[in-house]
N, C-alpha and C positions, 0 to 999 in steps of 0.2 A: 673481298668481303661483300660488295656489293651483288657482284654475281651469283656468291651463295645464297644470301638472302633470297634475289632473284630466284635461284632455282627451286628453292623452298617454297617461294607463293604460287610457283609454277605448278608446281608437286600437289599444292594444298588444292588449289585448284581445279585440277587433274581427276583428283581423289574423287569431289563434288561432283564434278563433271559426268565420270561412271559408275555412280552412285545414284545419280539422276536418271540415268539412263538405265540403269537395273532397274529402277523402281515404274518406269515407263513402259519399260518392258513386260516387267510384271503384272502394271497394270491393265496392258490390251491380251494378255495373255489370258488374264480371268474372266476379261470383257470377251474374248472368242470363245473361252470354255463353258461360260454361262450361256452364250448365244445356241452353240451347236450341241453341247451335250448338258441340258438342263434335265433332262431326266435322271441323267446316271449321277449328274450331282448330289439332286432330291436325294434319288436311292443311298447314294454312300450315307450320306446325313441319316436317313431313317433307319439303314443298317447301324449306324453305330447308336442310334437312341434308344433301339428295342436289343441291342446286344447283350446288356446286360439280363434283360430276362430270360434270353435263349442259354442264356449258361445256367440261369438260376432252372428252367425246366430241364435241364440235362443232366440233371441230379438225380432228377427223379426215373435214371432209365430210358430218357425218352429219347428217338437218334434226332439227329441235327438237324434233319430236313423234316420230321412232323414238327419240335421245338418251333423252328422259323414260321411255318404257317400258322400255328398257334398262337404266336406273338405277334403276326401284321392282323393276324383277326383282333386280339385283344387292342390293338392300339388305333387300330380303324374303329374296333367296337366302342370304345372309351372317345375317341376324335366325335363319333356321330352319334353318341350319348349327347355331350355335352353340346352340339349343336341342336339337337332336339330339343333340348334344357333353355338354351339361350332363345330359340327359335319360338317356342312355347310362349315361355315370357315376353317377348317381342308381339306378339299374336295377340296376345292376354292385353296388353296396354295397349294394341293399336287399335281393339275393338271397344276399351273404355272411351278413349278417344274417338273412335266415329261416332260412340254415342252423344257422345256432345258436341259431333260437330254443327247440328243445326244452330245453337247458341252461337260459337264464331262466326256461322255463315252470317247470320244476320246482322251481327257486327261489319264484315267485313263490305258485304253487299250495301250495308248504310254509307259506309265509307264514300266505295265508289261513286253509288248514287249524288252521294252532296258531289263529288268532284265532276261526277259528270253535268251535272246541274249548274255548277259555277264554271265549267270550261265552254256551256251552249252558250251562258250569257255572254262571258267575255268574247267568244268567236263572234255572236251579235253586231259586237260592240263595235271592231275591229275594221281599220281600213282595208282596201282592196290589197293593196300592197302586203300588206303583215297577212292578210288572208291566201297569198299567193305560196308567200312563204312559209305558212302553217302548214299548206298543202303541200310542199313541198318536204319537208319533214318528216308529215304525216307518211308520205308514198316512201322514202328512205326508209322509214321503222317498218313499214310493211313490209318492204323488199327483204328485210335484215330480218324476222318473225319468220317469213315463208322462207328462205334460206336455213335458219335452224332448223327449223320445222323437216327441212329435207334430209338436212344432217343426221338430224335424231334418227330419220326413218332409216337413212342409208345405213346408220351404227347399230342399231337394233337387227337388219337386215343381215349385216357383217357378222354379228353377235350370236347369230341363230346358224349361222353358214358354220363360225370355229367352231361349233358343241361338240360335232364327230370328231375333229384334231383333239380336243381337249378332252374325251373318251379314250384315244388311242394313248395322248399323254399319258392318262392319268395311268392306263393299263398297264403301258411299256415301265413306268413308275414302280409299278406294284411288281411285277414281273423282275425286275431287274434288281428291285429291292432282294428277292426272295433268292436270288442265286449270286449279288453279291453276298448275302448273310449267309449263306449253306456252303457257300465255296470258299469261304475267308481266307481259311490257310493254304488252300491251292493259289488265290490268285496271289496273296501275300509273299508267297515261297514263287511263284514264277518272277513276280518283280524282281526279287531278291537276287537271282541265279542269272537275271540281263546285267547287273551291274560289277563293277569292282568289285574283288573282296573288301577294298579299306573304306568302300564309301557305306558299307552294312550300318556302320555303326552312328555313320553321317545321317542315314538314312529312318533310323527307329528314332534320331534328336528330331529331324524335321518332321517326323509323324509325331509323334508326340505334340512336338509346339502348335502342329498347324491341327491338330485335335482340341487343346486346349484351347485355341482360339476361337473355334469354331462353335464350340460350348460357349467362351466367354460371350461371342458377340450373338447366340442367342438370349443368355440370358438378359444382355446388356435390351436387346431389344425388348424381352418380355415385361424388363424393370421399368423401362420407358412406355410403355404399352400401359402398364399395371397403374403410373403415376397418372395418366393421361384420364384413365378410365377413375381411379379414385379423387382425383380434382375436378370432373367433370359430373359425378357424383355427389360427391358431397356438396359441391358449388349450386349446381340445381336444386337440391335438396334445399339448401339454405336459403335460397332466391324463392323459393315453393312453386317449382316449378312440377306439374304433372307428368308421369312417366320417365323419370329420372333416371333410373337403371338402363332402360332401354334407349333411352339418347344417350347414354354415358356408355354402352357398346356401342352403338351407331356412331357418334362421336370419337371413340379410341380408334376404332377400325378405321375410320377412313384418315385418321391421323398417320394413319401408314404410307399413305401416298404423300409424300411433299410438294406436289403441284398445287393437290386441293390441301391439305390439313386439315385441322378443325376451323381454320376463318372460314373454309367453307363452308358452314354452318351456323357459327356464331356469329361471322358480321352479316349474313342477310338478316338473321333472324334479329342481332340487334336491333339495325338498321330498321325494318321490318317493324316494330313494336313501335319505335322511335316516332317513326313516320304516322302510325295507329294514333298515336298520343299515349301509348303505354311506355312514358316516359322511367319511370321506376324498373320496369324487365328489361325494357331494351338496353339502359346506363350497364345493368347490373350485368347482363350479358357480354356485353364489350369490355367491361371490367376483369369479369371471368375467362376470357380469351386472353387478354392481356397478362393476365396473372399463369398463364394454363403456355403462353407462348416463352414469359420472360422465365418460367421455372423451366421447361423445355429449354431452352439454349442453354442455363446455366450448369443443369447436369447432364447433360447429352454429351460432350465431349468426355467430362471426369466419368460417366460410366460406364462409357465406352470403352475411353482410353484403359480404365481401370478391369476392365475383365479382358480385353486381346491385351494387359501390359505394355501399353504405350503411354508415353507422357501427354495428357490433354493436348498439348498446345500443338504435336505432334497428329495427334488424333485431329485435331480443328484442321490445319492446314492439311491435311490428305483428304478429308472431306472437303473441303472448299475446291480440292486442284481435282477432286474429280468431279465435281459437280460442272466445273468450267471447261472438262475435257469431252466427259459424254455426257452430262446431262444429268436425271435424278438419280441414274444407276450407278452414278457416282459415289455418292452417298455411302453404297455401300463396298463399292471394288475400291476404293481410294483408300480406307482404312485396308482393306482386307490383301492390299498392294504391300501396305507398308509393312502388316503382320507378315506375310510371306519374302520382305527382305530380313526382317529381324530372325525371322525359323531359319533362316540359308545360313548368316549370321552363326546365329547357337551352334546348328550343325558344322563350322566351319568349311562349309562350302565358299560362302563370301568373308571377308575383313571385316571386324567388327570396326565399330566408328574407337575413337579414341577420347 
């Protein structure tokens, strides 16, 4: 009796064990496939989002390969529309804003001026010793200024060096796009004909799921995106803060990187007023971060988990193990590990859990 049991937590264990190791697997599998082949990724992705209008012009008589060009023009035209739109309005407020910025300047220049007027007295005041070690500080903050200062130059320098890789990117993008979407059923029907006949039908379950997921966790971002920009929105607004729109894009977008998020912007700036004596925006600022961070975590997981079909707590813990495995690209290969054990799964290629 006892040994059975034994061999059962053995088993149960087991199970765990290569289950874990799938999903491991899975996961540096997307971390090599995003590294070396991010174009052709892109591409599958943008082939399947303008797919459906290359069927809808093939209606109309037109053969495959004008359709396809006709539709990366429309969706490039429609992409750098509406960055022209946003870029506009971004221009439009950031020249109402320079118009006033002689008003802040003199604000801000008052500022300094008192503190530098009470930091001569006090240095005055101050013994040799405390004046040794002023100096001393003083020379560290410099060192640490010209240090950045080098950084920035060197990243700006780096910055200008990628633009030609980031041309050929973008090309090989466009390029790769346009002959994945014109060749769909050749390259479809080649896969097809390297594998099994019995795994065909394993293999149209795991496109499917790993399609719908890929849908799901765009839109899951764009919903996340969408909140970020209407709570930052309206929050300004409400606080009457100037140029509202245009920090509530500024503010969404850079909410996409999770090193910086939006404290990148809210707690200087709080901070920032705080320190001003613009005790009322700075409070209100830190408040709207707080509220813009605590509504972020609370549906980040459920609308995540909710469009790839994972349970939340599921979703949280694959985001957490891959944050702790590589980093912030975790974030997103962690869930998208877990979706591509669950499509193996459906397919019956892997054991489903029990």
């Amino acid at each position: 009796m006892l040994r059975q049991e034994l061999e059962k937590y053995l088993h149960v264990i087991l199970r765990i064990s290569v289950y874990i190791a799938i999903v491991l697997v899975a996961f540096f599998s997307f971390k090599l496939i995003f590294s070396y082949f991010m174009p052709f990724v892109i591409a599958l992705m943008l082939s399947m989002i303008i797919e459906p209008l290359v069927k809808f012009l093939q209606k109309f008589k037109m053969k495959r390969g004008i359709s396809v060009i006709l539709s990366i023009l429309l969706f490039l035209g429609c992409s750098v529309a509406f960055s022209i739109f946003a870029i506009t309005r971004i221009v439009y407020e950031l020249i109402k804003l320079y118009n006033r910025l002689p008003k802040y300047y003199d604000g801000i220049y008052n500022f300094f001026a008192d503190i530098i007027r009470q930091a001569t007295d006090l240095y005055l005041q101050l013994p040799q010793e405390a004046l040794n070690i002023l100096q001393d500080v003083l020379k560290t903050v410099f060192e640490k200024v010209t240090a950045f200062l080098s950084h920035t130059t060197t990243w700006l320098i780096d910055t200008l060096t990628v633009l030609p890789s980031t041309m050929i990117f973008i090309l090989i993008t466009l390029i790769a796009t346009f002959f994945i979407t014109k060749d769909k059923g050749l390259i479809k029907d080649f896969i097809f004909r390297q594998l099994p006949p019995t795994w065909s039908a394993k293999m149209i379950s795991l496109k499917t799921d790993l399609l719908v997921a890929l849908i799901g966790f765009l839109k899951a971002q764009s919903i996340i995106l969408t909140v970020t920009f209407l709570e930052s929105f309206i929050g300004l607004t409400i606080i009457g803060v100037d140029y509202a729109f245009t920090l509530a894009i500024i503010i969404a977008l850079i909410d996409i990187l999770p090193v910086l998020g939006t404290g990148g912007i809210y707690v200087p700036w709080g901070v920032t007023n705080i320190v001003l004596g613009n005790y009322r925006l700075g409070i209100s600022l830190i408040i709207l971060y707080a509220v813009i961070v605590i509504v972020r975590y609370i549906i980040e997981p459920k609308v995540v988990g909710q469009q790839l079909g994972l349970h939340p707590v599921v979703t949280l813990m694959s985001m957490f193990a891959g944050l702790k495995l590589i980093g912030v690209a975790g974030l997103i290969l962690g869930p998208t590990a877990a979706v591509c054990v669950k499509a193996f799964q459906n397919a019956g290629i892997l054991p489903k859990f029990k």
